[in-house]
C-alpha positions as semicolon CSV with decimal commas, in nm:
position;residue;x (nm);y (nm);z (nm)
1;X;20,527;6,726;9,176
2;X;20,721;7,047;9,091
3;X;21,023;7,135;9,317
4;X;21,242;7,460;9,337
5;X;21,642;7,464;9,398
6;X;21,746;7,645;9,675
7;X;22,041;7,680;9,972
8;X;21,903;7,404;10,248
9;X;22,027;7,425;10,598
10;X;21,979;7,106;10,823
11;X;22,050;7,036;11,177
12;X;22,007;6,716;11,305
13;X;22,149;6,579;11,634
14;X;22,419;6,870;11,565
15;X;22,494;6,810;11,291
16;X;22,484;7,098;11,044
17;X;22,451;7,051;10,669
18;X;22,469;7,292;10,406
19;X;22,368;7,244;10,051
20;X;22,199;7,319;9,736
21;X;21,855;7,060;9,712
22;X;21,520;7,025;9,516
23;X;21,238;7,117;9,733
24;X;20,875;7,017;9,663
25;X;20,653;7,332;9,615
26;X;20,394;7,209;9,871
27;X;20,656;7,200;10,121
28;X;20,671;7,585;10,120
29;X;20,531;7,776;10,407
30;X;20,265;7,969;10,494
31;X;20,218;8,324;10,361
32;X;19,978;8,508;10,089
33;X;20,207;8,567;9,780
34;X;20,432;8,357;9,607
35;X;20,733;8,492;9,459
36;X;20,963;8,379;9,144
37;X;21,273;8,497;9,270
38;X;21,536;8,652;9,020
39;X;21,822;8,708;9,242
40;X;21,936;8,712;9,646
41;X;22,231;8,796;9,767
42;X;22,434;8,686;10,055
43;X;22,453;8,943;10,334
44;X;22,679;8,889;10,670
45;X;22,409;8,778;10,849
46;X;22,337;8,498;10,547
47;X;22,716;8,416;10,563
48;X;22,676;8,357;10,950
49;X;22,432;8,131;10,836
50;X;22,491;7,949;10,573
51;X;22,882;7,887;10,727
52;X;22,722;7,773;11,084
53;X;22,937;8,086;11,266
54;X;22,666;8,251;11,449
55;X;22,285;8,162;11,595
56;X;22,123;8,307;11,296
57;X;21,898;8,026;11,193
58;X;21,576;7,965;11,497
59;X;21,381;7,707;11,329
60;X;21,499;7,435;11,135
61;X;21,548;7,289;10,810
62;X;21,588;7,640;10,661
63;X;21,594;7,786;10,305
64;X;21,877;8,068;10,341
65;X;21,854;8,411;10,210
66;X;21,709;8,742;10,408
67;X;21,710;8,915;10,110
68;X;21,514;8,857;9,756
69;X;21,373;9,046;9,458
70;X;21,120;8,873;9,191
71;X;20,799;8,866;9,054
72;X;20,486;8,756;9,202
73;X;20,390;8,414;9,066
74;X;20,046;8,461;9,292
75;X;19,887;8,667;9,572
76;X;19,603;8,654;9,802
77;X;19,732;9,020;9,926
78;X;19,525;9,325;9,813
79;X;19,829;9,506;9,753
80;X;20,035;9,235;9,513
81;X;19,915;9,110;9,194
82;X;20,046;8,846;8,954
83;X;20,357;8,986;8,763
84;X;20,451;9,285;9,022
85;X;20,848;9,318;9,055
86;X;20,898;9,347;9,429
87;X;21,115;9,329;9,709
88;X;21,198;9,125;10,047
89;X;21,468;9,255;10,287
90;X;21,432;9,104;10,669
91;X;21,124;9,029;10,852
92;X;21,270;8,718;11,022
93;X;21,293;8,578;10,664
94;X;21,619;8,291;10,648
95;X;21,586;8,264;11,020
96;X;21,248;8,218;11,133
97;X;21,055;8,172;10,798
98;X;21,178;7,996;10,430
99;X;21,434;8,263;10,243
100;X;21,502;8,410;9,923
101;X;21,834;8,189;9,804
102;X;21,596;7,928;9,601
103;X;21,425;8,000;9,307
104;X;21,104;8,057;9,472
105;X;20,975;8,217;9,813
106;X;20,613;8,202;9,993
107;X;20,608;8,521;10,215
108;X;20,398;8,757;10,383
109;X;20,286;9,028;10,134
110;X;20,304;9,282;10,430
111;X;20,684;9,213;10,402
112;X;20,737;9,335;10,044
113;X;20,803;9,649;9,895
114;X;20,775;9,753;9,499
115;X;21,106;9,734;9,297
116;X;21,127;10,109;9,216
117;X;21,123;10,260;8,830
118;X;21,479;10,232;8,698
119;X;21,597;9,943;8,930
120;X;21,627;9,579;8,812
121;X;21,560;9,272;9,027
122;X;21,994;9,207;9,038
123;X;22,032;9,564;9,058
124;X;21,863;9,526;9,399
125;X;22,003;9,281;9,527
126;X;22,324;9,389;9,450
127;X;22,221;9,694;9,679
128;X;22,083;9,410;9,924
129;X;22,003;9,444;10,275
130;X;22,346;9,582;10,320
131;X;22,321;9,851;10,086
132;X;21,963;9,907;10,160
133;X;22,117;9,973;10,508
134;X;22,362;10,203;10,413
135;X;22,105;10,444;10,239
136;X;21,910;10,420;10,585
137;X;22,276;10,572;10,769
138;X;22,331;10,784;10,528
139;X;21,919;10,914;10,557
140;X;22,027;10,925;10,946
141;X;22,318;11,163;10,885
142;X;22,087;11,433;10,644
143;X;21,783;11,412;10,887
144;X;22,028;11,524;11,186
145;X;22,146;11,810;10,990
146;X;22,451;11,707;10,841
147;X;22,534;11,896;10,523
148;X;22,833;11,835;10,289
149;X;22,994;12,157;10,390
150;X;23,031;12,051;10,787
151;X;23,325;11,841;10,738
152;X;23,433;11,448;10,694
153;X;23,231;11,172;10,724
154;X;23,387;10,840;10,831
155;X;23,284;10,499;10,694
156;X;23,376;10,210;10,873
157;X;23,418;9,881;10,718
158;X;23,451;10,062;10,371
159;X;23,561;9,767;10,149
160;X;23,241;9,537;10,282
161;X;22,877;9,599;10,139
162;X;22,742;9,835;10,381
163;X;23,062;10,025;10,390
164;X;23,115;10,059;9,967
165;X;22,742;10,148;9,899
166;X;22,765;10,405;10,233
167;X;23,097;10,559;10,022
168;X;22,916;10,584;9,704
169;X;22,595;10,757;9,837
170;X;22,765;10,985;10,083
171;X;23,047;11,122;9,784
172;X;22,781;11,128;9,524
173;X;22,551;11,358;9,805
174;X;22,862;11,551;9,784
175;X;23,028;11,487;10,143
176;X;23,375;11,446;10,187
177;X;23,431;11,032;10,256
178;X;23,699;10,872;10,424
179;X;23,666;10,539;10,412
180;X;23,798;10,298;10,735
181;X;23,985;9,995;10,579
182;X;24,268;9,738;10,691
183;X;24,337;9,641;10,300
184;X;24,569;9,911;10,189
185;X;24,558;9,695;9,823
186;X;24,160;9,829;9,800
187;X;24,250;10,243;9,765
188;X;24,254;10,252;9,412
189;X;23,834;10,055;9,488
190;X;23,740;10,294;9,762
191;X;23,883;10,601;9,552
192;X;23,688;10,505;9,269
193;X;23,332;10,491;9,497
194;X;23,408;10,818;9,630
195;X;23,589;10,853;9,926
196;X;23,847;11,112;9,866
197;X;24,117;10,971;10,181
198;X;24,161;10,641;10,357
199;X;24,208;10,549;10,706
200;X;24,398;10,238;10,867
201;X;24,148;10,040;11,072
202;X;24,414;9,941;11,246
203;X;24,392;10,313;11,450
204;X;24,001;10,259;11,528
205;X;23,983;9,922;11,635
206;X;24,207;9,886;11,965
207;X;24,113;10,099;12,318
208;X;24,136;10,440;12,279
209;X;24,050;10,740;12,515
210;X;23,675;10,835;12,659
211;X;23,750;11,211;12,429
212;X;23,971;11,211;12,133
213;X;24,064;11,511;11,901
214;X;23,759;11,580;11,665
215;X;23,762;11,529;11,364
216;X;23,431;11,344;11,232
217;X;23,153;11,541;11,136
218;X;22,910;11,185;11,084
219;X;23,008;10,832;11,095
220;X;22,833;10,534;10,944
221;X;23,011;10,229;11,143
222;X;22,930;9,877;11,052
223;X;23,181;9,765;11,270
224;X;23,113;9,817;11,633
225;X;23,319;9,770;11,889
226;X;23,620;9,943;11,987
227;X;23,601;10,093;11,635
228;X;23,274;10,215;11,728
229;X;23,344;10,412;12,048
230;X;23,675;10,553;11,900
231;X;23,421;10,697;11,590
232;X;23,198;10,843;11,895
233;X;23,510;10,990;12,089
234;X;23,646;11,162;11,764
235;X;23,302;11,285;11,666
236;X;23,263;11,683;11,642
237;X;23,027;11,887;11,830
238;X;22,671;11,815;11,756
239;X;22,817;11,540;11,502
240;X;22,558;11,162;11,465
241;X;22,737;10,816;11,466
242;X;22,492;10,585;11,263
243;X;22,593;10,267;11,368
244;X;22,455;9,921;11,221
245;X;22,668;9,621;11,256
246;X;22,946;9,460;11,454
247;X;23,152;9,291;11,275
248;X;23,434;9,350;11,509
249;X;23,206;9,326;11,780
250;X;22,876;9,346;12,019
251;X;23,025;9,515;12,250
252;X;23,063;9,902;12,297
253;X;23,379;9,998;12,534
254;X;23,287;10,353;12,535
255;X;23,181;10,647;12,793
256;X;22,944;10,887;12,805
257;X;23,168;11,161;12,742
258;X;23,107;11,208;12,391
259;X;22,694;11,267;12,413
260;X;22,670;11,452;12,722
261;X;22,981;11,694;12,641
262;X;23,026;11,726;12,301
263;X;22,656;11,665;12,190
264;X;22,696;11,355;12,001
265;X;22,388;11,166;11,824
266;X;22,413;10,797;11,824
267;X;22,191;10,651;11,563
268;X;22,080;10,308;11,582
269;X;21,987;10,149;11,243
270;X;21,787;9,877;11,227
271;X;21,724;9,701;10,873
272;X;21,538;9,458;10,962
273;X;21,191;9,558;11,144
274;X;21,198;9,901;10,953
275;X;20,856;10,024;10,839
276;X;20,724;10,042;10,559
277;X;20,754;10,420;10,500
278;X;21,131;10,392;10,535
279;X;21,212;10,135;10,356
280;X;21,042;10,310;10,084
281;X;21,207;10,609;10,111
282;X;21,515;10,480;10,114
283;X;21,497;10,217;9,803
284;X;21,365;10,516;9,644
285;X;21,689;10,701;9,710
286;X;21,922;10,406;9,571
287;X;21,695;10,417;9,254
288;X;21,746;10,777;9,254
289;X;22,086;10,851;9,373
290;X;22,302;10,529;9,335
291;X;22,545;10,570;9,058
292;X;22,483;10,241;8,827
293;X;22,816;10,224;8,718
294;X;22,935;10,255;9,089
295;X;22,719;9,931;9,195
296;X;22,849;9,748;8,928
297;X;23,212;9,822;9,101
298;X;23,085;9,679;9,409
299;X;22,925;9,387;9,250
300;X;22,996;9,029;9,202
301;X;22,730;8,764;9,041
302;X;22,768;8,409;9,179
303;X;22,544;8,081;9,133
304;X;22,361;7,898;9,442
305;X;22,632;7,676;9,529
306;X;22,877;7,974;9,542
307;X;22,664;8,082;9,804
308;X;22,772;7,788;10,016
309;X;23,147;7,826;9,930
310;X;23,159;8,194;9,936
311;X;23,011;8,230;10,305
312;X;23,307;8,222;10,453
313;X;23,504;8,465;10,304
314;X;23,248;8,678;10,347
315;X;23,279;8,628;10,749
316;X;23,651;8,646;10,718
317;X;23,639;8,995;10,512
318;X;23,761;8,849;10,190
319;X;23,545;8,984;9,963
320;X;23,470;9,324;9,828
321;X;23,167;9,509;9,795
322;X;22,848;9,293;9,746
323;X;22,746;8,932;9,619
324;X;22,439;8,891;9,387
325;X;22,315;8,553;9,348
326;X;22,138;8,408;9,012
327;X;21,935;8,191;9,189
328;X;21,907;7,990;8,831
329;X;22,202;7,915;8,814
């Protein structure tokens, strides 16, 4: 019988085990097309995971991994044949259904999406949900009429992996970035993706007035939080907040004072149930418009047992940029 290595979470009796195992092929799940996978990633949502720090996982055991690019080993889909490159970002995948950090994946062929012309499989997943998500802001801020010209654009979280891929896009679109960041060590990194001034978290992230001074044409927040309504009060006129995560928090201390006075957008961005046509659009745009040798700034490449060790200092904000995963390795 053939088996597959891949990041196994069990809970039994609560206890919660984490590891790297050999998993027959006939124990994978449903779905219509089987997928070699190249590379994952490990996302904050896969770090919640994988370290047992949040209620990611809903069905148990669990392969890891809600992101993964490949090749299609076989497909009863119409629109997947043997030997396509292709995509997975969300979908449930690594919480309700098998993930992407093994070396192979049975999925739902709706779920995938073709790696675009000029991207690799690890170029992809170094771009990962997270970046994927940060192309999907930064698509929020142009379709609400924010042009380069109109003034700064703050990015939250700037050193983690929606933050440095939301830096790179925005500078290389031509805005004027200033990156949110509590690791003053990290300029030199955040200059290099872009952002042309830096801000101390530390000013965003405690209770700050219902209206603030503007100052923030857009915002891409991955934060939430307090950091997230003081981003909303300090919004200009007419300005959009795109805000997907909360790393600081769920919560949202804020008024109302900034949409119904000033004419503030809030954008929610969700990564996870996005339709097809956007996802496309927007992994188009990181083929298109993601500087290569900017990606490989943000990138690390681990093996599947770093994914295990590394989880946690993703949660704890101890690494930069992104984490690729060689899932052979």
């Amino acid at each position: 019988m053939s088996s597959f290595n891949a990041v196994y979470l069990t809970r039994e009796a609560d206890q919660f085990v984490a590891r790297v195992a050999a998993i027959p092929d006939a124990s994978l799940p449903d779905g219509d097309v089987t997928l070699g996978v190249s590379y994952s990633t490990i996302n904050y949502k896969d770090a919640l995971a994988i370290a047992n720090a949040g209620p990611v996982v809903r069905r148990w055991p669990m392969v890891a991994g809600i992101d993964g690019a490949g090749v299609v080993e076989s497909s009863a889909h119409p629109r997947w044949k043997v030997g396509d490159r292709v995509i997975l970002n969300g979908w449930g995948v690594g919480e309700t259904h098998w993930g992407c950090l093994g070396q192979r994946a049975r999925l739902n062929g709706d779920w995938l999406v073709a790696l675009p012309a000029g991207l690799s499989e690890r170029d992809a997943m170094a771009i990962g949900t997270a970046g994927y998500t940060a192309m999907l802001c930064a698509l929020a801020v142009r379709r609400h009429g924010i042009k380069p010209g109109d003034g700064e654009v703050l990015v939250t979280g700037a050193t983690g992996g929606v933050g440095s891929v939301a830096v790179a896009i925005l500078s290389a679109w031509g805005y004027r970035v200033v990156a949110s960041t509590g690791k003053v060590s990290e300029g030199e990194y955040l200059k290099g993706l872009g952002a042309t001034d830096l801000l101390d978290r530390a000013s965003l992230a405690v209770p700050g007035k219902p209206l603030q001074k503007e100052r923030w044409a857009a915002v891409v927040d991955a934060v939430g939080s307090h950091t997230l309504a003081n981003a909303c009060a300090q919004t200009r006129y007419g300005g959009v907040v795109a805000a997907c995560g909360l790393a600081q928090g769920m919560d949202f201390p804020a008024s109302v004072a900034p949409f119904i006075l000033r004419g503030v957008h809030l954008a929610g961005i969700d990564s996870v149930m996005a339709p097809r046509e956007a996802r496309e659009q927007a992994w188009s745009a990181l083929a298109k418009d993601l500087d290569r040798h900017r990606l490989a700034a943000i990138t690390t490449e681990i093996g599947l047992a770093e994914a295990i060790t590394k989880s946690p200092d993703v949660l704890a904000g101890k690494i930069r940029g992104r984490l690729v995963v060689d899932v052979n390795r």
